[in-house]
C-alpha positions as CSV (number, residue, x, y, z in Angstrom):
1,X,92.2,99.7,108.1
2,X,92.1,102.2,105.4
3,X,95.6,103.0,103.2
4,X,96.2,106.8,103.3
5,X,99.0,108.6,101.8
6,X,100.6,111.7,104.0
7,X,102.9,114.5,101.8
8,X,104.9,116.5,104.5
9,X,106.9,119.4,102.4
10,X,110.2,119.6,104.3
11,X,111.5,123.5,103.8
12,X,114.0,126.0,104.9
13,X,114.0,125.7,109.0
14,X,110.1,125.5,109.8
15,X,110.7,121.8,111.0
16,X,110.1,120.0,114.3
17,X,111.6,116.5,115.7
18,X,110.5,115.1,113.0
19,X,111.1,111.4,114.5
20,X,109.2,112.0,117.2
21,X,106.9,114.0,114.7
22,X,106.4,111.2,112.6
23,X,104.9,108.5,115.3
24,X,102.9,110.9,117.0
25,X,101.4,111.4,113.6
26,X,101.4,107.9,112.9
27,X,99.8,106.7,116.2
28,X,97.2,108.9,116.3
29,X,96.2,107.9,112.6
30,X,96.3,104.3,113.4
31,X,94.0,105.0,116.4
32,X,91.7,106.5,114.0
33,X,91.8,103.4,112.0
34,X,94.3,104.3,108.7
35,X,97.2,103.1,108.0
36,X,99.0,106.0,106.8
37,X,102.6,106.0,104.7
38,X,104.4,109.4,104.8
39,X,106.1,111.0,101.9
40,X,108.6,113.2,103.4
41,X,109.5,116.1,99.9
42,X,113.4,117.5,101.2
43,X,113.0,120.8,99.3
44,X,116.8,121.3,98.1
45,X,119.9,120.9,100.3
46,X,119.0,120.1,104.2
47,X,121.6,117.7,105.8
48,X,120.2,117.7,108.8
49,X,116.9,116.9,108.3
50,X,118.0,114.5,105.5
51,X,120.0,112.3,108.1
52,X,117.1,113.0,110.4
53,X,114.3,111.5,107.5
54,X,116.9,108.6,106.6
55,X,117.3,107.3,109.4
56,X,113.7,107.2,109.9
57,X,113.1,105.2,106.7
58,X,115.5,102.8,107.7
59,X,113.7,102.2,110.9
60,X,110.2,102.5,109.8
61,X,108.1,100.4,107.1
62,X,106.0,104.0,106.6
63,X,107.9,106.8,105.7
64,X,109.7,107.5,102.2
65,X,111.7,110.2,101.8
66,X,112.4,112.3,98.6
67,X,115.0,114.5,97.7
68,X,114.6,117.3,95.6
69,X,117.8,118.6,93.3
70,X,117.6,122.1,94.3
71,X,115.0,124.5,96.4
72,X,111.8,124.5,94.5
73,X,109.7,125.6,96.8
74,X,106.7,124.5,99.3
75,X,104.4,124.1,96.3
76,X,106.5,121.8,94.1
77,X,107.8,120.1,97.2
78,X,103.7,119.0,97.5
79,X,103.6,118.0,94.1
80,X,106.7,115.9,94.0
81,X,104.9,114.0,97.1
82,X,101.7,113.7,94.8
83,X,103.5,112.3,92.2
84,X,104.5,109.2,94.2
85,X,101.4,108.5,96.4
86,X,98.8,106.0,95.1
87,X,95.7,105.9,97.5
88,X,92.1,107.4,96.9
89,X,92.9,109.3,99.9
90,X,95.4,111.8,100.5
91,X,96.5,113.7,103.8
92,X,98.9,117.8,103.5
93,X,100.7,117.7,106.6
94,X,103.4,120.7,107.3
95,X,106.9,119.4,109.1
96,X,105.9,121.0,112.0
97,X,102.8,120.7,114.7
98,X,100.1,122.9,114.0
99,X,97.0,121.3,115.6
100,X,96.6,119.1,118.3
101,X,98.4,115.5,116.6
102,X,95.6,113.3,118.8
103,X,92.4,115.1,116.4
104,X,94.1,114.9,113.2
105,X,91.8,111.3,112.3
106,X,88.7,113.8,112.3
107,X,90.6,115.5,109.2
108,X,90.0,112.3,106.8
109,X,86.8,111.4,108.1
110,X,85.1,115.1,107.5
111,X,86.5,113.2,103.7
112,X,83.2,111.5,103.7
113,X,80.9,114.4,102.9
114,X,83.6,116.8,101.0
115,X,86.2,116.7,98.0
116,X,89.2,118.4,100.6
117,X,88.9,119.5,104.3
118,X,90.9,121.9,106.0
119,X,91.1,123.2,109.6
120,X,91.1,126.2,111.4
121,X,93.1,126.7,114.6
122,X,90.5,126.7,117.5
123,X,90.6,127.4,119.5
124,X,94.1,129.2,119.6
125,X,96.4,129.6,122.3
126,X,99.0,131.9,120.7
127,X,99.7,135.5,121.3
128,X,97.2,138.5,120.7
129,X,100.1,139.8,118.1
130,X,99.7,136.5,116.3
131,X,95.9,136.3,116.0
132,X,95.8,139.4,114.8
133,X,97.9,139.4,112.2
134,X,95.8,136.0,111.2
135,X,92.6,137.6,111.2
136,X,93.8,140.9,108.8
137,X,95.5,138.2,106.5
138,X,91.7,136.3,106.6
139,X,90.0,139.7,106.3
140,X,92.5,140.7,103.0
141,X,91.9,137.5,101.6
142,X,88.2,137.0,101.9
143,X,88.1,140.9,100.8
144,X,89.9,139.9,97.6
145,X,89.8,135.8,96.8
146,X,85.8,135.5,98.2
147,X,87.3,133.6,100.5
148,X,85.2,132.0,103.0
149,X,87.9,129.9,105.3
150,X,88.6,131.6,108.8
151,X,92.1,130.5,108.9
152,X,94.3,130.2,105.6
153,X,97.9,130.1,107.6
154,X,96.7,126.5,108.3
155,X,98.5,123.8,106.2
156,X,96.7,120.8,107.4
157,X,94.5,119.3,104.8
158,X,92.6,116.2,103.7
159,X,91.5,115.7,100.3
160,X,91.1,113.4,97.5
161,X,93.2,112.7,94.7
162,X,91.1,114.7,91.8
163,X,91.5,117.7,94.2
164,X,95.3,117.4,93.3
165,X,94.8,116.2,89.7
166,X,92.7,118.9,88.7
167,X,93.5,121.9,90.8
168,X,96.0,124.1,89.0
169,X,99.0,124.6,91.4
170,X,102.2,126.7,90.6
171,X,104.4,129.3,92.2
172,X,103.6,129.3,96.2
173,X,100.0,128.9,95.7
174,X,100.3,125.5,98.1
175,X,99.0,127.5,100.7
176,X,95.6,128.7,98.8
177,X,95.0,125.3,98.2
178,X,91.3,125.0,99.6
179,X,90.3,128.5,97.9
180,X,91.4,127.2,94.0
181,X,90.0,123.6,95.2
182,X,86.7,125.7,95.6
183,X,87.1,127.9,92.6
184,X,87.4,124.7,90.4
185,X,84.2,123.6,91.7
186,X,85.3,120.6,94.4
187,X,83.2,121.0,97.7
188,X,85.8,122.5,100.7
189,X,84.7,122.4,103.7
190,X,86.7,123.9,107.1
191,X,86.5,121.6,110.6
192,X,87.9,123.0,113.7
193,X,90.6,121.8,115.7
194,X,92.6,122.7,118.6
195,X,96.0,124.4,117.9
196,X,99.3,123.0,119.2
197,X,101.2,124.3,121.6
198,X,104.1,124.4,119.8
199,X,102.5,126.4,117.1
200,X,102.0,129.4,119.7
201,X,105.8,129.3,120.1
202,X,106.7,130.5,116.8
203,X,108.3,133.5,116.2
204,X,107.0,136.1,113.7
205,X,107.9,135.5,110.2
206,X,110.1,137.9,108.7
207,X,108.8,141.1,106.6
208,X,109.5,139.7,103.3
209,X,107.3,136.9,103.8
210,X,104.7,139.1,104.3
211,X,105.6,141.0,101.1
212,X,105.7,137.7,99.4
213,X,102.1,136.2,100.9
214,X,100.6,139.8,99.1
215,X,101.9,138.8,96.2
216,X,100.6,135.7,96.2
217,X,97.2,136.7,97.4
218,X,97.0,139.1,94.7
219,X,98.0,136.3,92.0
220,X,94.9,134.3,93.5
221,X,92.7,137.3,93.1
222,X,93.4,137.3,89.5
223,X,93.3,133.3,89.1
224,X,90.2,133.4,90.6
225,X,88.3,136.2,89.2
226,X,89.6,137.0,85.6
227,X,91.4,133.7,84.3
228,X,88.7,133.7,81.7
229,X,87.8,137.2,81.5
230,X,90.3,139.2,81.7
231,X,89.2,142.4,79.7
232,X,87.2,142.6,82.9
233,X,90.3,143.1,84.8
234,X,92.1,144.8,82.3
235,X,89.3,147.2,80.9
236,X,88.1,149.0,83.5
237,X,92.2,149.7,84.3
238,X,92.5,150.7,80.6
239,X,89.3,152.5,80.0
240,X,90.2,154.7,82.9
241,X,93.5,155.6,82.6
242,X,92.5,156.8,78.9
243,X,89.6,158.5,80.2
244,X,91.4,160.5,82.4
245,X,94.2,161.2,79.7
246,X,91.7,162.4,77.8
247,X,89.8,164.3,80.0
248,X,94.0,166.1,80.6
249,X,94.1,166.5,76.6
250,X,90.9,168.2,76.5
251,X,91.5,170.9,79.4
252,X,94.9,171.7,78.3
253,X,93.5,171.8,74.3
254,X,90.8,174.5,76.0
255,X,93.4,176.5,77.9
256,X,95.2,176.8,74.7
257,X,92.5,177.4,72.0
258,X,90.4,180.0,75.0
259,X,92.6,181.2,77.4
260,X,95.7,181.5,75.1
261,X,97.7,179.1,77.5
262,X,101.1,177.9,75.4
263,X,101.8,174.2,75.5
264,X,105.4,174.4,76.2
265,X,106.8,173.3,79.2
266,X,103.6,172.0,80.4
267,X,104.1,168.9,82.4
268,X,99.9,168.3,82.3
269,X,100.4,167.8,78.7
270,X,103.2,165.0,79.1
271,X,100.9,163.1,81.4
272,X,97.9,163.2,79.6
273,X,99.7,161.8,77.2
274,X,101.5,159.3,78.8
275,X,98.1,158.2,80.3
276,X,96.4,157.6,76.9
277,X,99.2,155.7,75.8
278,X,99.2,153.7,79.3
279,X,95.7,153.0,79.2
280,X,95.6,152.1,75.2
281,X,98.1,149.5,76.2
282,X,96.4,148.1,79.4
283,X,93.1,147.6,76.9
284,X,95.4,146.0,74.3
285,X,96.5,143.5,76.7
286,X,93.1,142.6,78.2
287,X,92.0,141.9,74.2
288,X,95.1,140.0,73.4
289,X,94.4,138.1,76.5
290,X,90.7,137.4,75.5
291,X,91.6,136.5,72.2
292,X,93.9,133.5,73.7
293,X,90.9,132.5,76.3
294,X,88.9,132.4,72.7
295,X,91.0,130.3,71.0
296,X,91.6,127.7,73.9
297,X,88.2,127.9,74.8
298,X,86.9,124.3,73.1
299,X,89.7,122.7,75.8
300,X,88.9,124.4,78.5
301,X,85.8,122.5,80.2
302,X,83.7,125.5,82.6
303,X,82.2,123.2,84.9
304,X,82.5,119.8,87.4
305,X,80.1,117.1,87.0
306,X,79.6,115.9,90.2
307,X,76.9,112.5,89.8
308,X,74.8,111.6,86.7
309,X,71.8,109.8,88.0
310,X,70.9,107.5,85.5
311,X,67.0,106.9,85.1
312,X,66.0,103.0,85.9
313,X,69.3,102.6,88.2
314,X,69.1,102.0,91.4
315,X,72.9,103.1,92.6
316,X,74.7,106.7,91.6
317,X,77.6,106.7,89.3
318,X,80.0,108.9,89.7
319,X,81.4,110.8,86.4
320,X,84.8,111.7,85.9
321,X,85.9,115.1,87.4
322,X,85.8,117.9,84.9
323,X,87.6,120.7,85.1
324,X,85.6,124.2,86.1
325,X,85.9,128.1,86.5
326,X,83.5,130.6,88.7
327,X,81.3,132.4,87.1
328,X,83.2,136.1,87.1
């Protein structure tokens, strides 16, 4: 059998059994042929799923539990796991049943030919509400990220340890991990499996998760795109606010010098203005960034080397993962 090390991020009140959770999972891996051990990440106080998880790793010879101090988040909770696993081989599992438990063995195998799998729910057997709320979220994201996963509310991944090593993960960006796995040049690749019935029962998720998973999204958008360029992002905001105080300046400098229009108490004026001065500031910000890409440049590497082929060997060596960024 194969060792594999399983992170499950334990947060807030999106949990399941998770005894019963945990041999389900564990059967079905060992029928696959790994031997998994789970890394269970408490994020911040949780007695009852505590008692729940200790218990557990009294009983069973696979399951270690880890207390955080205080509520980190989902993201941190992942990389607290990461920090204590050891194997080639890693396995994201959320605390809850997403897909079908029996299929999650064709997760690590899809390993073989990629860097990190993930899944999308199909086929799905939750409400029309819920699908279509998953399919603007896709549409948003693939709009803004170049996204090209079908269904980025799924947590279940497989993946191997340079994913983790080299990916850049901070904030609430856990759930993005595939997309920035892809953006740093590590071959993704999404496998279909059938979604859980208990998945379908879950309620809608409050608005201000919504307001937070924009925010995120956005963040990605710039992680993605402008991390090493970003007068690109910040120029063309820049350049056009000026332009368009400017273009303000210049009618109301006409109306006054042609049309004997007085200046005071002329709110046009105010904004022109304030838009120069805006959009002055916007470009000094993207130059002040560039100037920091420009001085860290020499450390950071802009691509992955995937295999080195040497001439006269008969086997591939593998290089060391280096770090990359997509071409803007």
């Amino acid at each position: 059998m194969t060792n594999i090390d399983v992170i499950v991020p334990v947060v807030g009140s999106r949990t399941d059994d998770l005894t019963t959770l945990h041999r389900l999972r564990s059967e079905a891996l060992r029928a696959a042929g790994y031997r998994p051990s789970f890394f269970y990440v408490l994020d911040g106080d949780l007695p009852r799923a505590r008692d729940t998880l200790a218990a557990l790793a009294r009983s069973a010879d696979d399951a270690c539990v880890i207390q955080l101090s205080r509520r980190f988040g989902e993201t941190a909770a992942v990389l607290a796991g990461f920090a204590s696993t050891k194997t080639e081989h890693l396995m994201i599992l959320p605390a809850f049943e997403q897909v079908e438990t029996a299929s999650l063995g064709r997760v690590i195998d899809a390993l073989a030919d990629a860097d990190c799998v993930t899944v999308r729910r199909h086929p799905r057997c939750d409400s029309a509400l819920r699908r279509g709320q998953s399919y603007v979220f896709e549409a948003f994201l693939r709009r803004v990220g170049n996204s090209k996963f079908r269904d980025p509310g799924c947590t279940v991944h497989a993946l191997k340890r340079t994913v983790l090593e080299e990916t850049p993960l901070y904030g609430e960006q856990h759930g993005f991990l595939p997309l920035l796995a892809a953006n740093v040049g590590f071959k993704v690749t999404e496998i279909d499996l059938p979604q859980a019935r208990g998945d379908a029962a879950r309620r809608v998720q409050r608005p201000r998760s919504y307001v937070h998973r924009l925010v995120d999204v956005l963040s990605v958008f710039f992680l993605t795109r402008f991390t090493r360029r970003p007068l690109r992002f910040f120029g063309p905001l820049g350049a056009a606010c000026t332009a368009a105080g400017l273009l303000g300046l210049a009618i109301v400098v006409v109306q006054r010098l042609l049309l004997g229009v007085p200046l005071a108490e002329r709110p046009a004026l105010i904004l022109s203005s304030l838009c120069v001065a805006v959009g002055l500031q916007v470009l000094a910000i993207g130059l002040i960034g560039e100037l920091i890409v420009f001085i860290h440049a020499r450390s950071m590497r802009q691509y992955r080397v995937r295999e080195i082929i040497e001439a006269g060997a008969e086997k591939q060596r593998a290089k060391p993962a280096l770090r990359t960024q997509a071409a803007d």
